[in-house]
C-alpha positions as CSV (number, residue, x, y, z in Angstrom):
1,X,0.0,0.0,0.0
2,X,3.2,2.0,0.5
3,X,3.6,2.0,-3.3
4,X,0.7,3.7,-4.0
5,X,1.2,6.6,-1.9
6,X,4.7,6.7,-2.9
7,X,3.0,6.9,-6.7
8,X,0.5,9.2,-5.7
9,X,2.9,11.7,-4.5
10,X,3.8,12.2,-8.4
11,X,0.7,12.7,-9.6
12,X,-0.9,16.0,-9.6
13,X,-4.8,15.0,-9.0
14,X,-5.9,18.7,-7.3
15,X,-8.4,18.3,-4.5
16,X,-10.5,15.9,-6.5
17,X,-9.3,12.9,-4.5
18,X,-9.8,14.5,-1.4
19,X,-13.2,15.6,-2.3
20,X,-14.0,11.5,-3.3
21,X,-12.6,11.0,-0.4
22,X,-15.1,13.0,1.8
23,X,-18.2,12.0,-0.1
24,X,-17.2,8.3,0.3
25,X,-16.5,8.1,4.0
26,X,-20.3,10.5,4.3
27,X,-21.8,7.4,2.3
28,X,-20.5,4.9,4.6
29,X,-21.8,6.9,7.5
30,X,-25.6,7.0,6.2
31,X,-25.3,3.0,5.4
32,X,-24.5,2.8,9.1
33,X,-27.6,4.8,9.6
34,X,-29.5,2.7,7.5
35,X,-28.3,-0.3,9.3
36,X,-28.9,1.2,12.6
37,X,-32.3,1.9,11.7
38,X,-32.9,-1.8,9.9
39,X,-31.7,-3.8,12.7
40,X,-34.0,-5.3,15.5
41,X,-31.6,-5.1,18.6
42,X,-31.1,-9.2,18.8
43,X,-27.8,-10.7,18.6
44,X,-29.0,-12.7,15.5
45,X,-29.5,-9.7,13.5
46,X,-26.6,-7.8,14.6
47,X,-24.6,-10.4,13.5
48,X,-26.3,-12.1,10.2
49,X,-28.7,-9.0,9.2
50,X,-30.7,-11.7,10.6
51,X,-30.4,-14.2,8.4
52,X,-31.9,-12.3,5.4
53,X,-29.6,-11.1,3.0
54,X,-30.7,-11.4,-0.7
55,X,-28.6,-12.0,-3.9
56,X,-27.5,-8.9,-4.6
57,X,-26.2,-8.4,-1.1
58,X,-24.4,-11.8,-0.4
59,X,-22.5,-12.1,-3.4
60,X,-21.2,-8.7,-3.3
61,X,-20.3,-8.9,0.2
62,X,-18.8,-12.4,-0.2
63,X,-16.4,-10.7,-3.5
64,X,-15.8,-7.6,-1.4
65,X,-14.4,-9.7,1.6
66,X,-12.6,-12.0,-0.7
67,X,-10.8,-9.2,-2.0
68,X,-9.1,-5.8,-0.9
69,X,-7.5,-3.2,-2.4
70,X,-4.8,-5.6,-3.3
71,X,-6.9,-6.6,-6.3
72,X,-5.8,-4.0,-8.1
73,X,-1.8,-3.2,-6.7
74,X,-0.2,-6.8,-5.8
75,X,-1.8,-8.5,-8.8
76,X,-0.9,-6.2,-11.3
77,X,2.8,-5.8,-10.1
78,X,3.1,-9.9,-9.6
79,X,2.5,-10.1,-13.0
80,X,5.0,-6.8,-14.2
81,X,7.2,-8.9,-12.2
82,X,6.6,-12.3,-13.0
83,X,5.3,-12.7,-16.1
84,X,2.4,-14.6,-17.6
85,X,2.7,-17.5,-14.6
86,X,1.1,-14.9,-12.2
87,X,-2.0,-15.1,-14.3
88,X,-2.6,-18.5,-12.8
89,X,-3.3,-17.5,-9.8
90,X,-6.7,-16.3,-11.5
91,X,-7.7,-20.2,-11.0
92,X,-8.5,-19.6,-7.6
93,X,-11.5,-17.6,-8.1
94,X,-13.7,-20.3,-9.4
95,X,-12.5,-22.6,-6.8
96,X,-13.6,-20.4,-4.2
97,X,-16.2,-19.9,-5.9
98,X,-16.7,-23.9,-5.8
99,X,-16.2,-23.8,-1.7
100,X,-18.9,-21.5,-1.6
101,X,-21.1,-23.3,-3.4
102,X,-20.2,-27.1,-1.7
103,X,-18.8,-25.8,1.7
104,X,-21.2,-22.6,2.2
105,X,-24.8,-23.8,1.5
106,X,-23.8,-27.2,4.1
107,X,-22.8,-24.0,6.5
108,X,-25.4,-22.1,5.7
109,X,-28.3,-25.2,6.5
110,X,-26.9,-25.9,9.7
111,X,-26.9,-22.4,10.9
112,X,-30.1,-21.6,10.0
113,X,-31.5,-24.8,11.8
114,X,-29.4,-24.9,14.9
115,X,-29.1,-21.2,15.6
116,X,-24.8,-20.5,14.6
117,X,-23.2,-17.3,14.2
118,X,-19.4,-18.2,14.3
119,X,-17.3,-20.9,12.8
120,X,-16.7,-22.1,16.4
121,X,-20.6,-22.8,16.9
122,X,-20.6,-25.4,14.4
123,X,-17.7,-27.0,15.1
124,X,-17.9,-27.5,18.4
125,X,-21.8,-28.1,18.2
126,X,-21.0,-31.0,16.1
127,X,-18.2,-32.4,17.8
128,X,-18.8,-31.4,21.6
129,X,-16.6,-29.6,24.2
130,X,-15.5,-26.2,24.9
131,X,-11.6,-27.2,24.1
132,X,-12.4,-27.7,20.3
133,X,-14.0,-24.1,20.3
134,X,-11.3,-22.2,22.0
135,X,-9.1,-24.1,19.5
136,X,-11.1,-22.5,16.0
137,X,-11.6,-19.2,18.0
138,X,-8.1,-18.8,18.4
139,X,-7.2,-20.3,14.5
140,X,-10.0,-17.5,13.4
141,X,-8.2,-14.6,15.5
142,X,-4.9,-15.2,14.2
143,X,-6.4,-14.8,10.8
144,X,-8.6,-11.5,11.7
145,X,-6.3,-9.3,13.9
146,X,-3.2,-9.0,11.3
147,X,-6.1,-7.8,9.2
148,X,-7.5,-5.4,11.1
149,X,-4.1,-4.0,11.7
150,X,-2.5,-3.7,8.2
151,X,-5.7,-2.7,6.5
152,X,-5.9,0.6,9.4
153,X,-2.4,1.5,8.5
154,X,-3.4,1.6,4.9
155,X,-6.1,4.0,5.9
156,X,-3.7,6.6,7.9
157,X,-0.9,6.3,5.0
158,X,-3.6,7.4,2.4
159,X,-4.8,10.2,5.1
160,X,-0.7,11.2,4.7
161,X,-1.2,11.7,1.2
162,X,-4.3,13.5,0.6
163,X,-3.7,16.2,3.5
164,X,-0.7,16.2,4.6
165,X,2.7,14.7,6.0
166,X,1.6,15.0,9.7
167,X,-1.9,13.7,8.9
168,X,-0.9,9.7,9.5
169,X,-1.8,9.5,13.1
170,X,-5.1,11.6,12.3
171,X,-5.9,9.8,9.0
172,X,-5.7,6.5,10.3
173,X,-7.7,7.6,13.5
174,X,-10.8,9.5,11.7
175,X,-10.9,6.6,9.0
176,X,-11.0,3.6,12.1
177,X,-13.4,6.4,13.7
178,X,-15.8,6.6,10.9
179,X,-15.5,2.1,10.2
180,X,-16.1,2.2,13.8
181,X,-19.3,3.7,13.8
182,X,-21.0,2.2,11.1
183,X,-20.0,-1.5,12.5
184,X,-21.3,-0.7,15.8
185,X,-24.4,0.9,15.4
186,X,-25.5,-0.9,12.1
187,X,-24.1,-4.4,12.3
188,X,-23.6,-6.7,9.5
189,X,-26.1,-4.1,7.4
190,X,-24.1,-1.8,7.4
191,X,-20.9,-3.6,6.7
192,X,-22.4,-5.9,4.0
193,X,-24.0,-2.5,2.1
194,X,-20.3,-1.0,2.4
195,X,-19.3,-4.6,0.9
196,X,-21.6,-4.0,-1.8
197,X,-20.7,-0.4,-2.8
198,X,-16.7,-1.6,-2.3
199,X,-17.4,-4.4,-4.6
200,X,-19.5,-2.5,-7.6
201,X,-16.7,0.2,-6.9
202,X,-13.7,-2.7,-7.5
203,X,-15.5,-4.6,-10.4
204,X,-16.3,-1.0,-12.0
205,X,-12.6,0.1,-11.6
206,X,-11.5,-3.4,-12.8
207,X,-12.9,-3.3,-16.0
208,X,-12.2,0.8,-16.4
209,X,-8.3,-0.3,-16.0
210,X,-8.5,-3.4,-18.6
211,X,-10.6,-1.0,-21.2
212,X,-8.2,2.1,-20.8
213,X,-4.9,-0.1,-21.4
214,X,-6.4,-1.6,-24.2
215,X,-7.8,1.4,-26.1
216,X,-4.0,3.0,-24.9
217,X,-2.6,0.6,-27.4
218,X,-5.4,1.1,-30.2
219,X,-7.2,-2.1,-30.1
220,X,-7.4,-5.6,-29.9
221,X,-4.8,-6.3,-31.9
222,X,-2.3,-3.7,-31.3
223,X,-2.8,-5.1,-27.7
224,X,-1.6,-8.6,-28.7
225,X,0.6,-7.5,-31.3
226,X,2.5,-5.8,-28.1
227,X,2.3,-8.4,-25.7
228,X,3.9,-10.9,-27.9
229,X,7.2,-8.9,-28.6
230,X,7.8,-9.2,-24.5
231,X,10.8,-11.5,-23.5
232,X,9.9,-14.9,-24.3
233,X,10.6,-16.0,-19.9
234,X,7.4,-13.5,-19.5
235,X,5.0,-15.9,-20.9
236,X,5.9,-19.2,-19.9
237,X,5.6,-20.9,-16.3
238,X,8.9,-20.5,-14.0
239,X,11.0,-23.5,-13.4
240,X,11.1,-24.7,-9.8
241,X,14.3,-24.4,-9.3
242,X,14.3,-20.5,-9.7
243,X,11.4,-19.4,-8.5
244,X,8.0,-20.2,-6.5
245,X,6.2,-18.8,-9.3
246,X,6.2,-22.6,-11.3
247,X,3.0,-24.8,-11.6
248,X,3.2,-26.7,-8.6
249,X,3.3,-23.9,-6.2
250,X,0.2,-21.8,-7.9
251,X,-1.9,-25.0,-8.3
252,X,-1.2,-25.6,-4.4
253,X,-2.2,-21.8,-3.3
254,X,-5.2,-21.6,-5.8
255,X,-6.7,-24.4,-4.1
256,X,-5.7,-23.7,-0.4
257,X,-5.4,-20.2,-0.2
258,X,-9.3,-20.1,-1.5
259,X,-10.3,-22.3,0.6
260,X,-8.4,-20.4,3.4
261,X,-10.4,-17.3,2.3
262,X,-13.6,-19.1,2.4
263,X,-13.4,-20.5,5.7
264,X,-11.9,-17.6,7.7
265,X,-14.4,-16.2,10.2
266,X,-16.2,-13.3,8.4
267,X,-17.0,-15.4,5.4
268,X,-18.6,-18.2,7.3
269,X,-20.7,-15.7,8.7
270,X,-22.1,-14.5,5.5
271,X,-22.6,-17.4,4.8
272,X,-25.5,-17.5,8.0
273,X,-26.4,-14.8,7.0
274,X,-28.0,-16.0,3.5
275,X,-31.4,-15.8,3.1
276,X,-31.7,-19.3,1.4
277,X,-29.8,-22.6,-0.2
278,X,-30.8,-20.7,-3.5
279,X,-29.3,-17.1,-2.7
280,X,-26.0,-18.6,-1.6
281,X,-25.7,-20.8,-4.5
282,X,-26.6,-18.2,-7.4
283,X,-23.8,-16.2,-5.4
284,X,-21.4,-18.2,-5.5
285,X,-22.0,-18.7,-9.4
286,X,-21.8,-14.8,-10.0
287,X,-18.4,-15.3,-7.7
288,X,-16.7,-18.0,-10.1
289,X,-18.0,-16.2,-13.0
290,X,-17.8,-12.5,-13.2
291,X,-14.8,-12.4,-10.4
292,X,-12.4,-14.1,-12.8
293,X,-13.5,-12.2,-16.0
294,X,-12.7,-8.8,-14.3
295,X,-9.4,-10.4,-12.7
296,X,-8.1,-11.7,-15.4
297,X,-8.9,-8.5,-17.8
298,X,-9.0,-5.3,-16.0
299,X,-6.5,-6.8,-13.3
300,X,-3.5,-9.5,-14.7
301,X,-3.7,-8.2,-18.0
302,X,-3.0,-4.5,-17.0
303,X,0.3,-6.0,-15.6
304,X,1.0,-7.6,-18.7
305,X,0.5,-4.3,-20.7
306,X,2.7,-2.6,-18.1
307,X,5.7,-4.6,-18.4
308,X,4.9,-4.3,-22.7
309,X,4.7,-0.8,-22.0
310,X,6.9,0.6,-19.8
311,X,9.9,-2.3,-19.5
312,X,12.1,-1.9,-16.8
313,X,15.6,-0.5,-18.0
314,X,17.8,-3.5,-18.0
315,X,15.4,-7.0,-17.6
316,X,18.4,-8.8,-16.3
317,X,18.7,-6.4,-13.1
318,X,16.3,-6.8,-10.0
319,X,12.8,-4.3,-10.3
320,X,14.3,-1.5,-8.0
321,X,13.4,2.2,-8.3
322,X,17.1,2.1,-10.5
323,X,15.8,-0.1,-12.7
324,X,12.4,0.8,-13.1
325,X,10.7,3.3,-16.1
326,X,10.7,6.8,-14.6
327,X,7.6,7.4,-11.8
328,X,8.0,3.5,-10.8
329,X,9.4,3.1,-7.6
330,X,8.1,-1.0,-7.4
331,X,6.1,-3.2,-9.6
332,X,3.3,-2.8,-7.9
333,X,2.3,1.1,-8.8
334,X,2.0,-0.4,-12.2
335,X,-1.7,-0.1,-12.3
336,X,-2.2,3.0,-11.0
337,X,0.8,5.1,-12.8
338,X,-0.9,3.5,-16.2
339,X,-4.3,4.5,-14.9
340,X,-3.3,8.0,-13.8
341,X,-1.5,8.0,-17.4
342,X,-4.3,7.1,-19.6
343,X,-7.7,7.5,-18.2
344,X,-6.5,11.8,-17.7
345,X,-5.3,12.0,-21.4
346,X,-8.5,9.9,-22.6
347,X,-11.2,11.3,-20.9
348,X,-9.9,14.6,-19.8
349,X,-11.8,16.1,-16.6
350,X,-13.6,12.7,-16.1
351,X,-10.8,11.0,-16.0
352,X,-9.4,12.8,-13.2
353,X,-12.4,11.8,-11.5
354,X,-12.4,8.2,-12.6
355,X,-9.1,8.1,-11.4
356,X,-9.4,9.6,-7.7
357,X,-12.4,7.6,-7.4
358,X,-10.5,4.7,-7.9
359,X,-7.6,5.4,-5.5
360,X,-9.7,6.3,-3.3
361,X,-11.8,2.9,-4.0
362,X,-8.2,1.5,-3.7
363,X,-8.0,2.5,0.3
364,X,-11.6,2.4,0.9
365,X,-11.6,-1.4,0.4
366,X,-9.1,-1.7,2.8
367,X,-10.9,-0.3,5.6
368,X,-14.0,-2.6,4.4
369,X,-11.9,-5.6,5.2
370,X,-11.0,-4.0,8.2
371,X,-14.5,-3.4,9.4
372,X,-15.6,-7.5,8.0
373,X,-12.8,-8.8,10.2
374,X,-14.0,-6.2,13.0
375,X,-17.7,-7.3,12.8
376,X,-16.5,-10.9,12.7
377,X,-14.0,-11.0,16.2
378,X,-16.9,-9.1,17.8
379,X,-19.1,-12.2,17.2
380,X,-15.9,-14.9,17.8
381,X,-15.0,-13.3,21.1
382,X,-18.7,-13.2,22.5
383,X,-19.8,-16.4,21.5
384,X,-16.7,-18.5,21.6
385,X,-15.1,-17.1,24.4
386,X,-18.0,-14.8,26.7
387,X,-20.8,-17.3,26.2
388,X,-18.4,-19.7,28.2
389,X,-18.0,-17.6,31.3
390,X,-21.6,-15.6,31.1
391,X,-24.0,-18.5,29.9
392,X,-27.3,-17.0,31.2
393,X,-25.8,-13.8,29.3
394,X,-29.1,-12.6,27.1
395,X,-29.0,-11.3,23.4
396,X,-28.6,-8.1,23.9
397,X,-26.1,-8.2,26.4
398,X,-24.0,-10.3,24.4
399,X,-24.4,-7.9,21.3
400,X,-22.8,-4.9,23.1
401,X,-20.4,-7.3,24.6
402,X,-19.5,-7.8,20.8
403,X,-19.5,-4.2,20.4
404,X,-17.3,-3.5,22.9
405,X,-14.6,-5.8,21.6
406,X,-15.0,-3.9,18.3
407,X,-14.1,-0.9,20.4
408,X,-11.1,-2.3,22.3
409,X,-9.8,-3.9,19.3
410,X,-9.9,-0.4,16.8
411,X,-8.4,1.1,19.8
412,X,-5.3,-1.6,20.2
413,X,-5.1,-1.5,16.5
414,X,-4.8,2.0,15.9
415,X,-2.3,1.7,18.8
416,X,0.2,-0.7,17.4
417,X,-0.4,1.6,14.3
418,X,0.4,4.5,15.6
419,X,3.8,3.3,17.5
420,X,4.9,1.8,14.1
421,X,4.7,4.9,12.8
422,X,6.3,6.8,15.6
423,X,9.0,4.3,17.2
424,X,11.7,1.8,17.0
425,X,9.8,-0.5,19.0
426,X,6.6,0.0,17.1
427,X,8.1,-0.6,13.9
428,X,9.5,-4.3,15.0
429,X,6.2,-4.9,16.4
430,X,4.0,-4.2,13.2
431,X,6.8,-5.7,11.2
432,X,6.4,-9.2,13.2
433,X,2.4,-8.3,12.6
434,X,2.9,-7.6,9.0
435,X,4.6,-11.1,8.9
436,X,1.9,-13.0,10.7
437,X,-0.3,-11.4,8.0
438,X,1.2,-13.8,5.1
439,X,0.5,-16.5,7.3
440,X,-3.0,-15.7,8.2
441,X,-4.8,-17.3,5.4
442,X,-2.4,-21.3,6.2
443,X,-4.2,-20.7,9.9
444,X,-7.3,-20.2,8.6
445,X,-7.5,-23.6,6.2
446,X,-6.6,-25.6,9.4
447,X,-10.7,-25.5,9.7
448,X,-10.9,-26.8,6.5
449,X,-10.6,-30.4,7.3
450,X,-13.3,-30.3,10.3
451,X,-16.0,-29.0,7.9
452,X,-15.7,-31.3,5.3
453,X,-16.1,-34.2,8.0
454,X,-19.2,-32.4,9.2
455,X,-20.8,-31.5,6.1
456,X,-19.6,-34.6,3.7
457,X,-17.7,-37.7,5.9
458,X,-18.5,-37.7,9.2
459,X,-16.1,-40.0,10.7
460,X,-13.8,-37.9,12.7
461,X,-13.5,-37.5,16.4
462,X,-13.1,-34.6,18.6
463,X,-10.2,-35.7,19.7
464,X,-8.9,-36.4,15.8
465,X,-10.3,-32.4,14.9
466,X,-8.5,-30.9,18.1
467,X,-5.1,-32.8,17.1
468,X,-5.3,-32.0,13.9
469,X,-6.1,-28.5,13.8
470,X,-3.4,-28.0,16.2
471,X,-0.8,-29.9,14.5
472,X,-1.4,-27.6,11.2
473,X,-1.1,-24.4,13.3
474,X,2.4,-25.6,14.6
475,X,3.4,-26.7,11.6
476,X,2.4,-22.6,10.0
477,X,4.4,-21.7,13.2
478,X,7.6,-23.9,12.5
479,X,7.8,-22.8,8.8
480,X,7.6,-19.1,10.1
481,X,10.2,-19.8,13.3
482,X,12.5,-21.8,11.2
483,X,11.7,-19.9,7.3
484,X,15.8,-19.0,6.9
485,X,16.4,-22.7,6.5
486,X,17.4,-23.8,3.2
487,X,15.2,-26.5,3.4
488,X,12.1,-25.1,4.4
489,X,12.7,-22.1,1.6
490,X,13.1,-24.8,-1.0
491,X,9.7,-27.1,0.5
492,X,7.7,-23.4,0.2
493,X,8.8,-23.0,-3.2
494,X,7.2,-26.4,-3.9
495,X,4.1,-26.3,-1.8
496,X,2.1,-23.5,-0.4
497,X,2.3,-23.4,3.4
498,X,-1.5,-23.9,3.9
499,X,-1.3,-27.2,2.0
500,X,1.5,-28.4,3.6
501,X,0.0,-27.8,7.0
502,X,-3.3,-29.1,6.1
503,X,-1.6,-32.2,4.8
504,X,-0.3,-32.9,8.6
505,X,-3.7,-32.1,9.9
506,X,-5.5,-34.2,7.6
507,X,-3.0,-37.5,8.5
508,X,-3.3,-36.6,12.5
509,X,-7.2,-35.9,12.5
510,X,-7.3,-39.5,10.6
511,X,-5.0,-41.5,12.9
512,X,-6.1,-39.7,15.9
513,X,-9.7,-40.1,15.0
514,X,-9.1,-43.8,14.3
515,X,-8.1,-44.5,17.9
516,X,-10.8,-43.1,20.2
517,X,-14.6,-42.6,20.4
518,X,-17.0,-40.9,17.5
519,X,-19.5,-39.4,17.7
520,X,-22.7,-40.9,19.0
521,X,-25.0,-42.0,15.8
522,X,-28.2,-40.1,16.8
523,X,-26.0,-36.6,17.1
524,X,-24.8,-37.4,13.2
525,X,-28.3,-38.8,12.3
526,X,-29.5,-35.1,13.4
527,X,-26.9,-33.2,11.2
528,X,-27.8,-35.6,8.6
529,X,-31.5,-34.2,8.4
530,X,-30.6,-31.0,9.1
531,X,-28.3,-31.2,6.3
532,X,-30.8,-32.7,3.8
């Protein structure tokens, strides 16, 4: 996120940004207000809009969580970088969109019958015993807090740009100030209409990038004409041996790191919150359909122009700001520094506006994961972790419970923020965050194994789940501890970390589950027919 403000800094936008700027975060105050006045005060609709949300909301809400402003900055600079094998990574939208449609409507049924609002409910309301919830509680936090985190110092560097140098510590607090509000006092309303304005905003800029590159080159096939003079390593697949960009690695992340995404806490909850089997599953088609075809052209493609475009100076050297086309500091500004190129010179006054609207779109998504993630450790905390110690707690004290971790946590957030920004020690501690953050997504797939067994096999124990889940969180732990080893650098080349640690979990939930007691018949006989 660095990179764009680095890029922005170059490009003379006026006040128009700062004017989107405003009028978005005024938006996202009235859709709290909408929320607020929406909701019915219950727990249930605090959490799932209670259990209601129609097509149009769930699959934009699902694609909006999915993806962050990284859509449209890593991508693009992966493939500037990389070349053609980045594109790959493409296939993991309709495989998530798969999950949602095989793993999400199975959630979805069981939630709806037996009352769930976290991941933890069904888990351990299949399996038994408070130990297994703690267990996917704490597998669920490690994926949300580095979240939260990253995503709020996204908001204060953008706050930097637009007014100021000494704006970071207000920018980030006013932008966590304004989430804040609309998560607390509208619920999963509010944050799932901010999902849906955040995704038609992303889909919309998607396309605007992969129309303005192409019409930059004078067509179709000037476009292809161009790509196909680039160096001949761009568009083939990496070999093992030099790189983790080679077929083995991007067929193991496609498949792990969506399901990763799918399973993480504040999807599973949309996936309660669904107003029927038939919603979630014409959502997850529109997901594995119109997700890829904006990827792939207004997203991968744009990186591909890029590197036709504007080649760095000598291919052979590493993509540093030395080696980079003048206003490139890192592959990642590709998008926008061809975006701020084109769509100005194309469109003139409009496309100044197009432009601001989608770097402020850009930073805006961030703070929408941030406020998903929010929404979803407010509902983890209370019911996995509250429930336990309050039992006879009612709704509507466990909702403002929920609300107040939402508080503390945007407050310990915008902490750690702020000392990162201002000291030594706060810059080792967000650093050590920031690295927990590329690990979040091989934590959350540890809960991929348990679900299957529930929805699909059931067969395993809760002693095999407990063991097994734990044994793939220490093996994401190990990798990080121990990443400097040859060894291990060479094995995550080859594998993605979330598949290697699910592999261990699947072979200790199996063997574990093997040796001691399953579940009692008539417990599975009753998921059965709730399932059905």
């Amino acid at each position: 996120m660095s990179d764009l403000i680095i890029l922005l800094s170059s490009t003379d936008l006026g006040h128009t940004p700062k004017i989107v700027l405003v009028i978005y975060l005024l938006i996202l105050l009235g859709l709290g207000i909408f929320g607020y006045l929406k909701s019915k005060g219950t727990e249930e609709d605090y959490y799932l809009a209670g259990r209601g949300q129609g097509l149009l909301v769930t699959s934009l809400t699902i694609m909006a969580t999915f993806f962050s402003g990284v859509a449209l900055l890593g991508f693009p600079g992966l493939v500037y970088e990389n070349g053609i094998s980045s594109m790959f990574l493409a296939l993991n939208l309709p495989v998530a969109g798969a999950a949602v449609y095989l793993l999400g409507n199975g959630i979805r049924k069981l939630g709806q019958a037996r009352g769930y609002v976290t991941p933890g409910d069904m888990i351990a309301g299949y399996y038994g015993g408070t130990g297994i919830r703690f267990v996917v509680a704490v597998l669920g936090i490690l994926y949300v807090l580095p979240y939260i985190i990253i995503q709020i110092k996204a908001g204060g560097m953008l706050a930097q740009q637009l007014f100021g140098e000494n704006m970071f510590d207000f920018g980030a607090a006013a932008l966590s100030l304004v989430t804040l509000i609309y998560v607390l006092v509208g619920g999963m309303r509010s944050v799932a209409w901010t999902d849906v304005l955040q995704g038609l905003l992303l889909l919309s800029g998607a396309l605007l990038a992969g129309a303005a590159v192409v019409v930059s080159l004078g067509g179709i096939e000037p476009f292809f004409s161009k790509v196909a003079e680039l160096d001949p390593k761009q568009l083939t697949m990496h070999d093992p041996t030099e790189s983790k960009w080679n077929p083995w690695w991007i067929l193991t992340f496609c498949l792990f790191g969506s399901l990763a995404s799918i399973v993480q806490p504040a999807q599973w909850m949309r996936f309660y919150a669904a107003k029927s089997s038939k919603t979630l599953r014409q959502s997850a088609v529109i997901f594995a359909v119109v997700l890829p075809a904006c990827f792939l052209f207004g997203v991968m493609l744009v990186g591909l122009v890029g590197r036709a475009v504007h080649p760095p100076i000598d291919p052979n050297l590493p993509l540093i700001a030395e080696n980079l086309p003048k206003g490139l500091n890192k592959p990642d500004q590709i998008a926008v520094f061809m975006l701020s190129e084109q769509l100005p010179a194309m469109l003139g006054g409009l496309g100044v506006i197009l432009i601001s609207i989608i770097m402020v779109a850009i930073m805006a998504a961030s703070m929408s994961t941030a406020d998903s993630n929010l929404h979803a450790l407010g509902g983890v905390i209370t019911r996995d972790f509250y429930d336990r110690i309050n039992p006879n707690a009612t709704e509507k004290q466990r909702a403002w419970v929920g609300r107040f971790v939402i508080i503390i946590t945007t407050a310990i957030a915008l902490g750690i923020v702020s000392l990162g920004e201002n000291t030594d020690f706060g810059k080792g501690l967000l650093q050590t965050i920031a690295e927990f953050f590329f690990l979040a997504m091989a934590f959350s797939c540890q809960l991929v194994p348990a679900a299957i067994d529930i929805l699909y096999i059931r067969k395993g124990t809760r002693t095999g789940a407990i063991a097994g889940m734990c044994t793939g969180g220490a093996v994401v732990l190990a990798t990080y501890l121990f990443s400097s080893d040859e060894g291990i650098q060479h094995i995550k080349r080859l594998i993605d970390l979330g598949c290697l640690a699910v592999i261990f979990n699947v072979i200790v939930f199996i063997i574990v589950s093997i040796q001691t007691p399953r579940v009692k018949p008539s417990h599975i006989e009753s998921f059965e027919r709730d399932l059905s």
